[in-house]
Structure formats: C-alpha cells, structure tokens
N, C-alpha and C positions, 0 to 999 in steps of 0.2 A: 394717270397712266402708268403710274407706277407700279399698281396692283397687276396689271396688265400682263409687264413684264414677268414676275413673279408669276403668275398662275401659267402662263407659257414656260416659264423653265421648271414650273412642277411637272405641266404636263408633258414636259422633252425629258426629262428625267423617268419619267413614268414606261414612255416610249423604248427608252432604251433599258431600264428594266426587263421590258418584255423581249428586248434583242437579244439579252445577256442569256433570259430563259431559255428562246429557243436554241442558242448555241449549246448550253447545258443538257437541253432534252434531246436534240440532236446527236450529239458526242456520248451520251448514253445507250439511247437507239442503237447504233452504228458498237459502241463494247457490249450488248445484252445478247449477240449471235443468235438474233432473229432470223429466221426463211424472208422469203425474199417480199413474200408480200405482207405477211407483218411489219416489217421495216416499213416498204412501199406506204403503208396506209400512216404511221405513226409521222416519217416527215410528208405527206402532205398532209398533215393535220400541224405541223411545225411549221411549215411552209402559209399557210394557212393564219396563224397567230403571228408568223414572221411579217408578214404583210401589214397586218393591222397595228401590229407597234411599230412600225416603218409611219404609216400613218400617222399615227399618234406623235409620233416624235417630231413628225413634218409639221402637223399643225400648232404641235406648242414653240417650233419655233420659227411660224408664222406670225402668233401670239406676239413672241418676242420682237419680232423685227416692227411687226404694226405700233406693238408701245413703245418702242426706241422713236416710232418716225412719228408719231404723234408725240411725244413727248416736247 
C-alpha cells in the first residue's frame, strides 16, 4: 500500500502543477490587454483546465488517504 501512497502524491503533485498553470495563464491573459471576448474565451478555456487539475489533485489525494487507511 505503499506504492499507493506515492502514486497519489504524484498525482496531487501533478494536480496542482496544473493549478499553478492556470494562475500563470491567467495573470497573463489579464497583462496581454486583450478585448473583452478574447479574454472571455482564454479564461474559460483556464477555467476549464482549472477544473480538471482541481480534479486530479482531489483524486491523488483520495489515492493517499485510501493508502494511509489500508495500510
């Protein structure tokens, strides 16, 4: 159950990679003084990937909690 853990904290690690992106793509978006619906479309496409590493981060530390209680 070891491994368990471990592949859960890669893939919470992984997760929040993708949270740090879309801050980064975001905070760029918003300095590039885009019109309104160029912006509009770039963060729901941010919003969009934001979601899924929210996701991803929840499940790897699902991962984690299931190896900790089986262990």
């Amino acid at each position: 159950m070891e491994n368990l853990i471990w592949i859960g904290a890669a893939v919470s690690a992984a997760g929040l990679v993708g949270i740090v992106w879309c801050i980064v793509a975001v905070s760029r978006a918003r300095g590039a003084g885009l019109d309104d619906e160029a912006l509009r479309l770039r963060l729901q496409r941010a919003v969009t990937l934001n979601l899924a590493a929210l996701m991803t981060s929840m499940l790897g530390l699902m991962l984690v909690v299931l190896g900790i209680v089986l262990a």
